[in-house]
N, C-alpha and C positions, 0 to 999 in steps of 0.2 A: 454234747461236748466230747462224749468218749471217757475214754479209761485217762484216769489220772496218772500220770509219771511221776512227776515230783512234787514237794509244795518248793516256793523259792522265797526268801525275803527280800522285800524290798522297801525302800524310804518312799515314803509319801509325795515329798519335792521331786523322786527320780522320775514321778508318772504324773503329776499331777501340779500346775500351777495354781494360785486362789486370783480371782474376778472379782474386782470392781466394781459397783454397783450404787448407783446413785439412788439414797433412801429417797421413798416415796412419804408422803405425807396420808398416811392411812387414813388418817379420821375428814381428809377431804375427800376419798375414793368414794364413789357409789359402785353397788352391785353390778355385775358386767361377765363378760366372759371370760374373763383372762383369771389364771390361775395365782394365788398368790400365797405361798410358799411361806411356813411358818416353823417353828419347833413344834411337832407332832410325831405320834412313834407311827399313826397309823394314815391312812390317804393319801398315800405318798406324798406328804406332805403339806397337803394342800389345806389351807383354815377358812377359805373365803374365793369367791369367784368379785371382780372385780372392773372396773369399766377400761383399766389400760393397763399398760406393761413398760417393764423397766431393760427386758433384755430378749433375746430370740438366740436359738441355738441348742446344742446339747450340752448335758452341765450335771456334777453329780452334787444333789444339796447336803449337806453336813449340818445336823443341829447342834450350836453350840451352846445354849441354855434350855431349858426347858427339859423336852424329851433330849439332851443331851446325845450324840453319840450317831442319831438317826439317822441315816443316808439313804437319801430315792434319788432315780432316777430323771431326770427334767428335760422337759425338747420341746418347741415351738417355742412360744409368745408365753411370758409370764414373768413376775414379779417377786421378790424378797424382801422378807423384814427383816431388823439389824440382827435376827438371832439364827440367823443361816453366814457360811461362809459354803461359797460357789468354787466349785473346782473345774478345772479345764484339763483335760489329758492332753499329754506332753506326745504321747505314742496310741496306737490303738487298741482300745482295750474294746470287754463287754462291759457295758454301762450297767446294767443290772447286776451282773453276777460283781463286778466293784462295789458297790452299790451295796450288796447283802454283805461283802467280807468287811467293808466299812464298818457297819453296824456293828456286827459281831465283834467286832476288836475293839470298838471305843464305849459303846452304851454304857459295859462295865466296869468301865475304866476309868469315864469320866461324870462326874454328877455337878446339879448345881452347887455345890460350895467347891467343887474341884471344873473350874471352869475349861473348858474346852478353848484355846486361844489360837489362831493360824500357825503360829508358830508352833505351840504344841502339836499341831496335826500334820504339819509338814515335815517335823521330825520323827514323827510317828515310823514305827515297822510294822509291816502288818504281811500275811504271810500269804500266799495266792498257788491256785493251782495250775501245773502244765501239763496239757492233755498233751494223750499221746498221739497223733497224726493219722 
């Protein structure tokens, strides 16, 4: 990335839309290859491999219950359950290094009796870095 220049804040909604996503009915899924996207702090995410998918694309996951706050990275064919909220960059970013400042700004922010809600995360500020060229 290089030397940092600044950090800059910005609103959640300025960089990032949330995805629609039509729930699957887990307990009819058989095991399969498709990834399927859960609240976990660790596996990027991932609780179960699965025999289909609900979306294809790059996409950053946001746990909103459980591991609360957790944000990986997502690309190809794969699947969520209702305790992810799916974001779409508005502008071009790094999906990882998003992805990791995610985390860090929300995990301790937000827990389950302080639920995590779109609305909450779209008004979120969270603070990012600009490298220097």
């Amino acid at each position: 990335y290089g030397e940092i220049k600044e950090w800059k804040e910005i609103k959640i909604s300025d960089y990032f839309e949330t995805v629609k996503v039509k729930p699957l009915k887990i307990s009819e899924c058989r095991e399969g290859d498709y990834p399927l996207i859960s609240s976990c702090s660790g596996n990027n995410g991932i609780c179960k491999f699965i025999n289909t998918y609900s979306i294809e694309g790059e996409f950053i996951s946001v746990a909103r219950n459980g591991s609360v706050g957790y944000s990986f990275y997502q690309s190809n064919k794969f699947s969520i359950t209702t305790d992810i909220i799916l974001l779409k960059p508005l502008k071009e970013i790094d999906y990882c290094l998003m992805a990791m400042l995610l985390t860090e700004c929300l995990h301790s922010k937000y827990s389950y009796s302080n639920k995590l809600t779109n609305q909450k995360l779209m008004n979120e500020i969270i603070n990012i870095p600009i490298f220097e060229v």
